[in-house]
N, C-alpha and C positions, 0 to 999 in steps of 0.2 A: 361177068362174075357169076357164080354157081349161085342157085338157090340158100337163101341164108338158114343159116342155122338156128337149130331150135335157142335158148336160152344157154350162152356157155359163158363160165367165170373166166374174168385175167385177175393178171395179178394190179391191186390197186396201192399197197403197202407202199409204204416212200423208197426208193432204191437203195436210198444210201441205208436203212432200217437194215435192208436185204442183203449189200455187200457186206454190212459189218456182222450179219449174223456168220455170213462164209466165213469170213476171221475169227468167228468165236470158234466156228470148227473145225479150222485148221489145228486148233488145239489139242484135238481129241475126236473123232466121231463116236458120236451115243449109239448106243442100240436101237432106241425109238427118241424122237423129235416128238419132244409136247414141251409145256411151258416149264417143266424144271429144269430146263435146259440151260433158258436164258435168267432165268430167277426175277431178278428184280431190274432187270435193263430196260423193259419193254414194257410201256403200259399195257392195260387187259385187250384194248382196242390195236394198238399195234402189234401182239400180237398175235389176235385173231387175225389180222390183216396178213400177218409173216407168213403163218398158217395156212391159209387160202391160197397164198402166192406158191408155195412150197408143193402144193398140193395142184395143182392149175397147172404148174409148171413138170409135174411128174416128176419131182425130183423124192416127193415122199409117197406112200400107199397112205389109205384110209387110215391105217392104224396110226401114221405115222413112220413105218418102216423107212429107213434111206433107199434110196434107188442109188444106183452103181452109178447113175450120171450125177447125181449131189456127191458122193464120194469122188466122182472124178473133177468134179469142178473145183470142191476144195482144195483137192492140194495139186493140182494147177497152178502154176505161172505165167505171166509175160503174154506170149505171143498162146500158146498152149493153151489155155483160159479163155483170150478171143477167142481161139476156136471152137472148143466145147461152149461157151455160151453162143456161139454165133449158131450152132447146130439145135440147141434146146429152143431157140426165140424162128430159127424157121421150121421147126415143126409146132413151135405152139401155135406163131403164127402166121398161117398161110394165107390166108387171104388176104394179110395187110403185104405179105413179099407179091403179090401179084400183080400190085401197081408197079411204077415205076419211080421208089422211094427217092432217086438222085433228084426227079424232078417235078413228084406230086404235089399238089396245090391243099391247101388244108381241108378245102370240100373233102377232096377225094382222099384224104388223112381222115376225113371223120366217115365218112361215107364207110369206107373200107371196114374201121372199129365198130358201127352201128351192124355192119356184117353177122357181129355177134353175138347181138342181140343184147346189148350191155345197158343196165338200168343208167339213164341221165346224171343221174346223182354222182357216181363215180366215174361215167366216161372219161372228165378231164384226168382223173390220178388215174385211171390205166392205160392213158397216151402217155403221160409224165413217166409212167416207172418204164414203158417201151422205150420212148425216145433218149433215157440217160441208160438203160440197158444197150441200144445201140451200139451209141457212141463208146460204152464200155468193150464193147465186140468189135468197137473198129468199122461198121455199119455205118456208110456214108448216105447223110438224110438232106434232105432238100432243103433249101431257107423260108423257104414258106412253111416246113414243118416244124423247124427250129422254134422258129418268130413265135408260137403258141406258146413253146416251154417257158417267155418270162411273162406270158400275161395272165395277171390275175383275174377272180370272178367276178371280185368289185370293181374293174376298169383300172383298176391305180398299178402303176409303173412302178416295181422294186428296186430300179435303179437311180429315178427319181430321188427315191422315200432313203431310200443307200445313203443319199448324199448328205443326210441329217448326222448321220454318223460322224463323216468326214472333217465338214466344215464347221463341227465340236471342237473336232480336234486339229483345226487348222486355226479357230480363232478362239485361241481360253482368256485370250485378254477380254474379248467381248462380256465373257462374265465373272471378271474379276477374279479369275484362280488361274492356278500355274498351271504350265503345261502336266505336270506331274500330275497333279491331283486330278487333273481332267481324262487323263489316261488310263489313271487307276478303277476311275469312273467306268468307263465305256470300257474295260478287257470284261464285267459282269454280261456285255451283249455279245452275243455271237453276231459271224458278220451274217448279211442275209443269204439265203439260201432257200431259190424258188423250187426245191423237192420237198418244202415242208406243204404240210396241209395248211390248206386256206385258212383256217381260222388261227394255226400256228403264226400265218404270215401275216393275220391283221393284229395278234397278239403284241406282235415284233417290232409293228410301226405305231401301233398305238403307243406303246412301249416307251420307243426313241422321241416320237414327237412332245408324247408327256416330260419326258425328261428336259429336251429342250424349251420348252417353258416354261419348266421348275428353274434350270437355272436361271431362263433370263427372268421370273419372278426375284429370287437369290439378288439379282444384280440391280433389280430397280430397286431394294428394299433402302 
């Protein structure tokens, strides 16, 4: 690999932040892209984060301006859309297409990002928003580089912690309420979703877990 690069930004923002901004402007594109755009959808941090990405990504100038490739990705479809995004992510990023994604090992998945000189703190959300970008373009990635996108910082398994959800709603006899009410309960949680941020996701299972001990408090009273 070439000599690494001085300090350069990716995009760290959650992806899905980032494909529903495109939906907001398939509606209309603005003249310049700043935050009265999105109004009140996006906290200040997500979307500074939207901002960085937009901008990292060339799709906006300094000012804000659209770049002719954010207009083209918007109103994009289908197959059309994997293409122009699959164009935007290998020119932003080159040095991660120089491995061999079908069959690189996570070393060489982080190896390749460190490339760019990327502060520790956000390395993990700017593999996250690459590797759900991929797969959005159709970019076939290795299982070793997958295996990252469900592991959290704290060690704990989202699909473990998932199953609290479930097995609510598999057993309401356990605490004494109807399936109904137990339903009505848990549609307030979304299901989980390892593109949120880390403290979103321990928000989510502290969350479930407190509930499920609320009720089985509810049930021994």
């Amino acid at each position: 690999m070439q000599r690494k690069l001085g300090k350069v930004g990716l995009p760290y923002v959650s992806y899905r932040t980032f494909r529903n901004f495109l939906e907001l402007l398939s509606e209309g594109m603005p003249a310049r892209i700043d935050r009265s755009v999105w109004g009140q959808r996006y906290s200040g941090t997500s979307g500074q984060q939207l901002m960085t990405a937009l901008k990292t990504l060339d799709l906006i100038d300094e000012e804000g301006t659209p770049a002719r490739s954010l207009e083209e990705l918007v109103v994009s479809v289908g197959s059309e859309r994997r293409n122009y995004l699959r164009i935007i992510l290998r020119d932003k990023y080159k040095p991660i297409f120089e491995i061999d994604l079908k069959r690189a090992t996570r070393s060489q998945f982080n190896e390749a990002f460190r490339f760019f000189g990327i502060n520790e703190g956000v390395l993990s959300k700017c593999q996250l928003f690459f590797i759900q970008a991929c797969q959005d373009a159709g970019i076939e990635l290795s299982a070793y580089i997958l295996a990252r996108r469900h592991g959290l910082s704290n060690g704990k398994k989202p699909e473990k912690t998932a199953k609290t959800k479930q097995n609510i709603l598999r057993s309401p006899e356990e605490f004494g309420l109807s399936e109904t009410v137990i339903s009505k309960i848990l549609e307030k949680y979304p299901d989980f979703d390892p593109s949120w941020d880390p403290q979103v996701q321990k928000a989510w299972m502290d969350g479930m877990v407190n509930l499920y001990e609320g009720l089985k408090k509810e049930d021994n009273k």
